[in-house]
C-alpha positions as CSV (number, residue, x, y, z in Angstrom):
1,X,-32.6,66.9,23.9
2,X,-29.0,68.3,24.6
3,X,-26.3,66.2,25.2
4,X,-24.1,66.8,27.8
5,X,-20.8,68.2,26.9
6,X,-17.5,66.9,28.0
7,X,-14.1,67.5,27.9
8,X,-12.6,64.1,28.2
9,X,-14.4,60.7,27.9
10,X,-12.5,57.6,29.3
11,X,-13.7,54.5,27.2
12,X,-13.3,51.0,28.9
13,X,-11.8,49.6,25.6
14,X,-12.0,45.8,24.8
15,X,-11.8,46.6,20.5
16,X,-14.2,44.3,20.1
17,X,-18.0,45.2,18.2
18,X,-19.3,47.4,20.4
19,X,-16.7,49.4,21.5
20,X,-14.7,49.3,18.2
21,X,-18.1,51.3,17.1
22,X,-18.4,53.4,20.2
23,X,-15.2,55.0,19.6
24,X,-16.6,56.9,16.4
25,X,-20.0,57.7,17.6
26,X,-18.7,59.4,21.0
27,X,-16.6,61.6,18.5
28,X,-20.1,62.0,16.5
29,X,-21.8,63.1,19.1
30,X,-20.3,64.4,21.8
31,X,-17.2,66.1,20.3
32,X,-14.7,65.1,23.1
33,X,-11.7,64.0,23.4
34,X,-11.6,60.0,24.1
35,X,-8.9,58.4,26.1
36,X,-9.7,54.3,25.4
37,X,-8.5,52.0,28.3
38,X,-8.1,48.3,27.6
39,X,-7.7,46.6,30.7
40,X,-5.4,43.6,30.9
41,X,-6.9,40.6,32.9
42,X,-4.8,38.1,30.9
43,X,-6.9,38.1,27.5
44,X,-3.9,37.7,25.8
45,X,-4.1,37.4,22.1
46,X,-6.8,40.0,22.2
47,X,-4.6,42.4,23.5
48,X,-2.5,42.7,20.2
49,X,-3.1,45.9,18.0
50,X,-4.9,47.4,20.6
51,X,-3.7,50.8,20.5
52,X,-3.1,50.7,17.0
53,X,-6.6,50.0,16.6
54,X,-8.1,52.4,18.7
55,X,-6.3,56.0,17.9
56,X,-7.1,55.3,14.2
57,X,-10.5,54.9,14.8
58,X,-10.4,58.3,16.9
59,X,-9.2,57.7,20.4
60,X,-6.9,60.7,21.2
61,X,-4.8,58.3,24.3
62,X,-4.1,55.0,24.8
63,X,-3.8,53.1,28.3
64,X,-3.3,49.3,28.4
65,X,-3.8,48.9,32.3
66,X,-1.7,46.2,33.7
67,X,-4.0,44.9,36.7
68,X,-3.5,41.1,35.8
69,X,-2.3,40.9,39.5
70,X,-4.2,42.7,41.2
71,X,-7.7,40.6,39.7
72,X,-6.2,37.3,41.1
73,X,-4.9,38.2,44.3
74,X,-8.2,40.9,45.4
75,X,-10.9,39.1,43.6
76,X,-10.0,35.5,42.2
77,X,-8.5,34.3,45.3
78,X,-11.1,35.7,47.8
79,X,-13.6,34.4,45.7
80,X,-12.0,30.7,45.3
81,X,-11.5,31.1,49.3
82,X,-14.6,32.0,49.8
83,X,-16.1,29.0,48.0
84,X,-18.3,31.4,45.5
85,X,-20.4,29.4,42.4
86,X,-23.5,31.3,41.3
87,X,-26.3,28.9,41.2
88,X,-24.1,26.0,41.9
89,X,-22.5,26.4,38.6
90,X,-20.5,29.4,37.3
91,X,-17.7,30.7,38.6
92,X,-18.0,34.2,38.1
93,X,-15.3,34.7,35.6
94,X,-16.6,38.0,34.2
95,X,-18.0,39.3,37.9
96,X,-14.6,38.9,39.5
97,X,-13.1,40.9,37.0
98,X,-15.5,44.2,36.7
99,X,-14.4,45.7,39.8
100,X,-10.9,45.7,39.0
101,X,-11.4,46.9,35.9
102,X,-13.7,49.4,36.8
103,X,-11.1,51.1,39.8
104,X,-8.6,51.0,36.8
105,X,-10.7,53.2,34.7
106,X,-11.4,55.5,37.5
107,X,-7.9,55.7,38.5
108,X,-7.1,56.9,34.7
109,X,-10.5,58.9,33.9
110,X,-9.2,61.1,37.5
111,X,-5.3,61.4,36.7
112,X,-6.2,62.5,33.0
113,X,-9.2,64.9,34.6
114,X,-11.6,63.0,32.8
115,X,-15.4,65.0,32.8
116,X,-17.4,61.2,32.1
117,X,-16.5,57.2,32.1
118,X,-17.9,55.4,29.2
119,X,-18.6,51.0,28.9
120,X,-19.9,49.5,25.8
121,X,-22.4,47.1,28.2
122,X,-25.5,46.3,26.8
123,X,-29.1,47.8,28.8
124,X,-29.8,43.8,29.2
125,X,-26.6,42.5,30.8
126,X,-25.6,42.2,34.2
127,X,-21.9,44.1,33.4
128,X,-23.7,47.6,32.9
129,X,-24.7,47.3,37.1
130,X,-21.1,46.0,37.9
131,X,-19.3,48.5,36.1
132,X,-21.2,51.6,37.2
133,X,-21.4,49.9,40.9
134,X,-17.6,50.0,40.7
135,X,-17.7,53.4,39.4
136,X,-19.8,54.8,41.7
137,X,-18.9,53.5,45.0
138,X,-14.8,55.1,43.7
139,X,-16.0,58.1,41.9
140,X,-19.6,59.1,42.5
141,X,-18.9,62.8,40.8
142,X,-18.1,61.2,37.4
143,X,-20.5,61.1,34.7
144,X,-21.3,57.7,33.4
145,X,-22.6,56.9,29.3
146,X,-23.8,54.0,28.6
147,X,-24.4,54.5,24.6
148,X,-26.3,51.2,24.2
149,X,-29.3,52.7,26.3
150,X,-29.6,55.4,24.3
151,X,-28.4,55.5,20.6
152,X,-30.6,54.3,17.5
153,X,-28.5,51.1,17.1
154,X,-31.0,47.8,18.6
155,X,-28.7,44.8,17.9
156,X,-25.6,43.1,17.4
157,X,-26.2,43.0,13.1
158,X,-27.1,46.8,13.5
159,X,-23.7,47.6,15.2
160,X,-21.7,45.8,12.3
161,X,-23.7,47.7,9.9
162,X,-22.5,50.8,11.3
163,X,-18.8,49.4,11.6
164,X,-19.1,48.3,7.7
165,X,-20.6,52.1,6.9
166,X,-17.9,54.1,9.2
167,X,-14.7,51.9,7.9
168,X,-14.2,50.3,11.3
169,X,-12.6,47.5,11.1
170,X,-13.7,44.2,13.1
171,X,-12.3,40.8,14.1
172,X,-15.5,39.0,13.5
173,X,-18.3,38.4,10.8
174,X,-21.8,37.9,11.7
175,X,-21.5,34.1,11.3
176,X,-19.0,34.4,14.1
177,X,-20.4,37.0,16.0
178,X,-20.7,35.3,19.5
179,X,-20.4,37.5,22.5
180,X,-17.5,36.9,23.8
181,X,-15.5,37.8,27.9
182,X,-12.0,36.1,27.7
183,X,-9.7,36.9,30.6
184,X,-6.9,35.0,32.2
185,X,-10.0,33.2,34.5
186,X,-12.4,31.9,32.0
187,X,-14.2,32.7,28.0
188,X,-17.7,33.1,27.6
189,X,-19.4,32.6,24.7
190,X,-23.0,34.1,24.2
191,X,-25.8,35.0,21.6
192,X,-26.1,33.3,18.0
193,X,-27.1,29.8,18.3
194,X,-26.5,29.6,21.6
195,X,-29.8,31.8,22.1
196,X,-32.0,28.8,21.8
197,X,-32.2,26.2,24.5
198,X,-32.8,23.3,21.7
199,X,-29.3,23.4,19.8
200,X,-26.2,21.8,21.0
201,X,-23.3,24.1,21.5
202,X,-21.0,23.9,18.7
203,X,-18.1,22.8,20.9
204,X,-16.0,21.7,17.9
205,X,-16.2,25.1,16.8
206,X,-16.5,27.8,19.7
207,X,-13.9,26.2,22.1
208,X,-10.7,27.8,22.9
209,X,-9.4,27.0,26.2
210,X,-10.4,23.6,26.5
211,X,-10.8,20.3,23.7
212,X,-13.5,18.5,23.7
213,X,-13.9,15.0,26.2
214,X,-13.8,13.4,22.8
215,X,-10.7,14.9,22.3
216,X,-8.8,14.1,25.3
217,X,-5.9,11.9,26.1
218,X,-7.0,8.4,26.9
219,X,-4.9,8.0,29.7
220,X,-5.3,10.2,33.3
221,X,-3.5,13.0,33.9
222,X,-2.7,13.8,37.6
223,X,-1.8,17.1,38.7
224,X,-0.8,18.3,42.5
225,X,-2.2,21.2,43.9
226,X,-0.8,22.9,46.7
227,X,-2.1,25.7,49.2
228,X,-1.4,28.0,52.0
229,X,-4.3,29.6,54.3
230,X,-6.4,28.9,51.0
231,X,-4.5,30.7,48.3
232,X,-2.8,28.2,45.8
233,X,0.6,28.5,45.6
234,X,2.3,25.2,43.7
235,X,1.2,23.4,41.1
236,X,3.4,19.7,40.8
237,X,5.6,20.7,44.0
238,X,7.0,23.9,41.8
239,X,6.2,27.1,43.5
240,X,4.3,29.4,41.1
241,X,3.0,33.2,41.2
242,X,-1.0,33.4,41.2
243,X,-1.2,34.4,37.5
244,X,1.6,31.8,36.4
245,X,0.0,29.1,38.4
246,X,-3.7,29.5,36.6
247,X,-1.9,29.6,33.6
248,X,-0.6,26.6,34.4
249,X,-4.1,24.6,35.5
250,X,-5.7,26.0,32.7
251,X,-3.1,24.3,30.0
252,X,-3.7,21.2,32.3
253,X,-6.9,21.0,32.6
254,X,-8.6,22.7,28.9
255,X,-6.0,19.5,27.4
256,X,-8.6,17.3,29.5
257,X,-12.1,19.0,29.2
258,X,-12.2,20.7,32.6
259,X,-14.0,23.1,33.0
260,X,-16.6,23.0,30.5
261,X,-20.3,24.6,31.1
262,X,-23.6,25.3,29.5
263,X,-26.0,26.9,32.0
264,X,-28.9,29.1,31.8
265,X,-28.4,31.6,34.2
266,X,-30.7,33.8,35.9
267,X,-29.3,37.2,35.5
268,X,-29.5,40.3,37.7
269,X,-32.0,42.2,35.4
270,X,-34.6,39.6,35.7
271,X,-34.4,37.8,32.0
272,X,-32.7,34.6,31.9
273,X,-29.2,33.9,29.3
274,X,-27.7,31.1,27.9
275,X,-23.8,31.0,28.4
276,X,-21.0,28.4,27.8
277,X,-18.1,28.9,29.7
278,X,-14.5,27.5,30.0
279,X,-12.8,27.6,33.4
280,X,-10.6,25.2,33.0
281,X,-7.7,26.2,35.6
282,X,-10.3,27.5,37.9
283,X,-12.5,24.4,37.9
284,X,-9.5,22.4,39.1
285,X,-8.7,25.4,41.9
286,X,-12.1,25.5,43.1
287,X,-12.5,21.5,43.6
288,X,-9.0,21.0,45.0
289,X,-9.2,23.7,47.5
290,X,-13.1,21.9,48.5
291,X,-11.1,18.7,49.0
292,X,-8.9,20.3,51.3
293,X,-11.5,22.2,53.6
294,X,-12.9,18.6,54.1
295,X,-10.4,17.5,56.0
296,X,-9.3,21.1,57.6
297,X,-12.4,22.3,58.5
298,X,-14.7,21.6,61.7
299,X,-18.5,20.3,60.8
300,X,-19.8,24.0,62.5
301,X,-17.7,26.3,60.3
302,X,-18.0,23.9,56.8
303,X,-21.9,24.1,56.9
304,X,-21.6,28.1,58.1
305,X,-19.6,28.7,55.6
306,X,-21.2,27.1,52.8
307,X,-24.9,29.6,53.3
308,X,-22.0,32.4,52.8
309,X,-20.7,31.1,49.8
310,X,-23.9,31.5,47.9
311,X,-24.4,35.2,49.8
312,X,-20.9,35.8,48.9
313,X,-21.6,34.9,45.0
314,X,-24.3,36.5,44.8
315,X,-22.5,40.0,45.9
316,X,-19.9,39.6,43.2
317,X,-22.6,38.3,40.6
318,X,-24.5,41.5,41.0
319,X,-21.6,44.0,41.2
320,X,-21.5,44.3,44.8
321,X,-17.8,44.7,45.3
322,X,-17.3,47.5,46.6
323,X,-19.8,47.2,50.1
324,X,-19.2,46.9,53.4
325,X,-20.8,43.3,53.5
326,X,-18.0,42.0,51.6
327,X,-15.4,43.6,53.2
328,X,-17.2,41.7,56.3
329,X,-17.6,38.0,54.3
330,X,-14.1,38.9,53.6
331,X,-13.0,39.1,56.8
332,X,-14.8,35.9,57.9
333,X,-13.1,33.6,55.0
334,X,-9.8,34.6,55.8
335,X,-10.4,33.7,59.6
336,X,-11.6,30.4,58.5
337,X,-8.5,29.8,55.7
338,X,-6.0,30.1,58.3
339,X,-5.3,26.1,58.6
340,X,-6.6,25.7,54.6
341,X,-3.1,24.4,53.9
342,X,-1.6,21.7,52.1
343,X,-1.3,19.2,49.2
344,X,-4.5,17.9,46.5
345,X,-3.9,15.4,44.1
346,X,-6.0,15.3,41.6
347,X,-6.8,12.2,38.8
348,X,-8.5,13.9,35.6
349,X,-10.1,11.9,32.9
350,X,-12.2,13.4,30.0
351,X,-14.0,16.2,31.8
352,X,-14.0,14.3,35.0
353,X,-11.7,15.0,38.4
354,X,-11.3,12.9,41.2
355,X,-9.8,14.0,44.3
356,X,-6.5,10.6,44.6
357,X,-4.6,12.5,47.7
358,X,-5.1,15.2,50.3
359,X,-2.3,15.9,52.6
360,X,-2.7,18.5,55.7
361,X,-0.4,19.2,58.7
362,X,-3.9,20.6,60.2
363,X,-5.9,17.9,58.7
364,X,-8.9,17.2,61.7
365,X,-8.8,13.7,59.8
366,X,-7.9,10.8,62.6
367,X,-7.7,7.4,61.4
368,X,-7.0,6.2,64.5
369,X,-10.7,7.6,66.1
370,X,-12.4,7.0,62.5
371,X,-10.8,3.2,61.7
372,X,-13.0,0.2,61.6
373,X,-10.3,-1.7,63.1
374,X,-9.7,-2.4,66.9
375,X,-8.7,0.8,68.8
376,X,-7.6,2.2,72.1
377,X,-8.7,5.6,71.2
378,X,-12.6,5.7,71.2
379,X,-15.4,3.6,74.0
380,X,-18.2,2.6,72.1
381,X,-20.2,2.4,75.3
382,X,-20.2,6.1,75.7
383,X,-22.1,6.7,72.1
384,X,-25.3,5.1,74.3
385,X,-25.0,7.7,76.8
386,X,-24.5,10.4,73.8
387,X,-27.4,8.9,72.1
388,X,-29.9,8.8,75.1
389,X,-29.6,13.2,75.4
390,X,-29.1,14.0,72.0
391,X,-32.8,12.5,71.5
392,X,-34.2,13.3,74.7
393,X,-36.3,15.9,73.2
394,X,-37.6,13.6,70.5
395,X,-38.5,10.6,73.5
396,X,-40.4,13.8,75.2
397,X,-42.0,14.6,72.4
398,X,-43.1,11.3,71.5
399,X,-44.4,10.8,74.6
400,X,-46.5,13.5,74.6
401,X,-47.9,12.2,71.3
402,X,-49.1,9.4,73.3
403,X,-50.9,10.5,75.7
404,X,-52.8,12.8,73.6
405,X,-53.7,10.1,71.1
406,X,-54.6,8.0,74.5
407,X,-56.8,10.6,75.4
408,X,-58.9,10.9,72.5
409,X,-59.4,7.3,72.0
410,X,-60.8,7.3,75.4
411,X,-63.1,10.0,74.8
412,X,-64.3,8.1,71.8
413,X,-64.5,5.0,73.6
414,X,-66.6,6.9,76.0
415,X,-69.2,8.8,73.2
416,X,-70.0,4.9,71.9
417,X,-71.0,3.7,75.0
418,X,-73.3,6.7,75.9
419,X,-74.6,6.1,72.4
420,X,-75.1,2.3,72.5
421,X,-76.9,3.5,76.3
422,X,-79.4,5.5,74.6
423,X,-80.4,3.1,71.9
């Protein structure tokens, strides 16, 4: 079958395996000109030799997109607002960052007049649907090539042999040839012996954000968090820019084991995977801002907005960015955040947080109506009263109960005696 043919192919370029080997075999086959994009989400270290890397293994352009801001302040933040864990557990490190990285390469791929938009995402993962979501929902005219669905290569060892045969060079070996997402929110690790449910997770070995519990200082650490209408904003009473200030937690907190996870997740495409993840800074956002809706949130709007938290996940998770539901979700969190403001101090120990202050000039928290002391503020006659209609319906429907059960043990009372009459 005939390949397309195009012009100009931007490549979302991470130089790692996959699209380290992509690079050459668009060249191979296609003939175009490729334009590689790396995308910087704060992956730091990984960033270096980037461009180097990619025009000598054929790339005729290099972008390094600087949209480090623009992931925590439209898709961090809404998400940590919004109270969004997939499956109680992850917090969507790589999901939050697709979209943003996908309207960069769009943004490129149309001011170079790109024909096609190419992603090194595996036919298995959940990133292949985010990406091309993105991609679609900004460009739907542009091509999309996704080479792991169609080239000869089936695996991760298969890739590297084609690296080894083309002279590409690689940053890994295949003892340490985990899958890896690192950005400023959170690192992944996937694949090797994480594949099987029975071993351990080489912590000792795979960790980079975070030490071990084992590790960790023997004495608490406490850290302040500050908010306003739910976005953080100071971390120890010094005001800090979104991206400094996760920085910042996640030196704090991967020094004490936050933010550690192994889960089995269910993914998009129906298989299940095996990640561990490090969210150290983010771990500490999510339970600090949690704390603080406790005591600025009514009962109604808490509960409400806890069945949209898991609707609102779920939306990121499977690359659903770019809809009008989340624009709509969107809309709601920020209505609730408006008095999500003030001051958490949090106590971390080995892994573990626990919330020592919250502080809220809209805190619904009375002591004076909730003490256990006297008070002039609250009659505890009138709970009788309260009492009496809020279980009305349950003394109707009891009562109802009994007179149906009455009934029947008088019609059996009455079918005995006619029976005892005839013997």
């Amino acid at each position: 079958m005939t390949k397309q043919t195009y012009k100009k192919i931007v490549l979302a370029y991470s130089g790692g395996l996959d699209t380290s080997v992509i690079i050459h075999w668009l060249k191979e086959n296609y003939g175009s000109e490729i334009i590689a994009v790396t995308a910087n989400v704060g992956q730091e270290d990984e960033l270096i030799g980037l461009e180097e890397k990619a025009l000598k293994t054929g790339a005729s352009k290099f972008y390094l997109a600087e949209i480090e801001e623009a992931f925590v302040y439209d898709s961090i933040f809404p998400a940590l607002k919004a109270g969004a864990v997939y499956e109680n557990k992850y917090l969507l490190g790589t999901a939050t960052a697709r979209p943003i990285i996908a309207k960069a390469l769009v943004d490129i791929a149309k001011q170079e007049g790109a024909d096609a938009i190419c992603h090194g995402c595996t036919g298995k993962g959940n990133d292949q649907v985010r990406f091309e979501m993105g991609i679609k929902a900004l460009a739907p005219e542009m091509d999309i090539i996704a080479p792991w669905r169609t080239w000869d290569i089936t695996s991760r060892e298969e890739a590297i042999d084609y690296a080894y045969e083309h002279n590409i060079p690689l940053k890994i070996s295949r003892e340490t040839n985990y899958s890896k997402d690192k950005n400023l929110w959170h690192l992944s690790h996937e694949g090797l012996d994480l594949e099987n449910p029975l071993n351990e997770p080489k912590y000792d070995q795979i960790l980079e954000m975070s030490v071990t519990p084992e590790q960790a200082p023997d004495e608490p650490t406490y850290v302040s968090i500050t908010f306003d209408e739910g976005i953080p904003v100071a971390v120890d009473g010094k005001e800090l820019d979104g991206v400094s200030l996760i920085k910042k937690l996640n030196t704090i907190g991967g020094a004490n084991a936050i933010g550690i996870l192994d889960m089995i997740e269910n993914r998009l495409v129906g298989m299940k995977s095996r990640g561990v993840y490090e969210t150290p800074g983010g771990t500490l956002l999510y339970f600090a801002h949690e704390q603080l809706e406790m005591i600025t949130l009514d009962k109604e709007t808490t509960q409400y907005k806890q069945d949209l938290a898991q609707k609102y996940a779920n939306l990121l998770y499977n690359g659903q960015y770019f809809t009008p539901l989340k624009q709509a979700l969107d809309a709601f969190v920020d209505e609730t955040q408006k008095t999500v403001s003030g001051t958490v101090k949090l106590k971390l120990y080995k892994g573990n947080m626990i919330a020592a202050s919250v502080d809220s000039p809209f805190s619904l928290y009375s002591e004076a109506f909730a003490t256990f002391d006297e008070d002039n503020v609250y009659d505890q006659n009138d709970a009788a009263g309260f009492i009496n209609l809020y279980g009305l319906s349950s003394v109707i429907q009891a009562e109802m109960k009994q007179k149906v059960q009455f009934a029947k043990e008088a019609d059996n009372s009455f079918g005995l005696t006619q029976e005892g009459i005839k013997a």
